[in-house]
N, C-alpha and C positions, 0 to 999 in steps of 0.2 A: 422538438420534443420539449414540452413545458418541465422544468425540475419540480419536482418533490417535497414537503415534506418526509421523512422517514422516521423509524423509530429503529434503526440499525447498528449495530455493535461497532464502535471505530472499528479499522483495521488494525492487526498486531503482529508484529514480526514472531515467525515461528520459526525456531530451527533446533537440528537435532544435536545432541551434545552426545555421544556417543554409545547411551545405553538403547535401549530400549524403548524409552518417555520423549516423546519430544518435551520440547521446553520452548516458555513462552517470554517476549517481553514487554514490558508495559506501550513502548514507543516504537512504532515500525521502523523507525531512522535511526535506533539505536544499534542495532543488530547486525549492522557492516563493523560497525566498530565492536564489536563482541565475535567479531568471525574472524578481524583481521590478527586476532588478540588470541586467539583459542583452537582446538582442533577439531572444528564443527562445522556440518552442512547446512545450509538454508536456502530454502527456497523463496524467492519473491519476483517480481514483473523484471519483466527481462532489463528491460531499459533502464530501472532503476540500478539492477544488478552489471549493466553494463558500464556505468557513469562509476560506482562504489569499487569495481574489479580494476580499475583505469587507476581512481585516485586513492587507495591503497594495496594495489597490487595482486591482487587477490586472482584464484583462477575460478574458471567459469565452464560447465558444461551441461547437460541436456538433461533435465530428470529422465530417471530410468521408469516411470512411469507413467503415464496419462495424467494431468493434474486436470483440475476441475475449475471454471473462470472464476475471478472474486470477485462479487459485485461491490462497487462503491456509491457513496451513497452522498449527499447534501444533507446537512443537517444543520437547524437554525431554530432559535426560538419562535412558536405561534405570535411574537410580538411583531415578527418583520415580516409575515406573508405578506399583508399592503404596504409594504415598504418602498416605493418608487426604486431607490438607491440599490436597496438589497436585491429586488425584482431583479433590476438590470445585471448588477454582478454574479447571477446566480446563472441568468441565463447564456452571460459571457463565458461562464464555465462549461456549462452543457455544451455550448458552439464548441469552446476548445478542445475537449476530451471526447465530444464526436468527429473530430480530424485526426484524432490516434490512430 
């Protein structure tokens, strides 16, 4: 599967802080450390959540309901589509994250 251009929103760590609102935060990788710190639920890729539950302690269980897949996306300036270099590391990606 050839990658993409996209015009797609990064990813952002979402989790609830106990009203009502979720809440958002700028850095997906930020948000283990704002869980480990706080009296909050979040949701994210398991395997992410399983590596962050390990190296700060944290527990871990099943949403209580159906979630929905998040697409991820490649994203790179129009200046490297004919990029030899860029080409190759883009599609070294696609390989790796189609063996997920």
């Amino acid at each position: 599967m050839p990658a993409t251009r996209s015009r797609a929103v990064p990813m952002q760590g979402y989790y609830y802080s106990g009203d009502a609102s979720g809440s958002t935060a700028p850095r997906f990788l930020t948000v283990p450390a704002l869980v480990a710190r706080a009296p909050v639920v979040v949701t994210m890729h398991a395997r992410l959540a399983r590596l962050f539950a390990t190296e700060l302690k944290l527990s871990l269980s099943q949403p209580p309901v159906d979630l929905q897949d998040v697409a991820v996306s490649l994203l790179w300036h129009a200046s490297y589509d004919h990029d030899p270099s860029h080409a190759w590391l883009r599609q070294i990606l696609v390989e790796l994250v189609s063996e997920l």
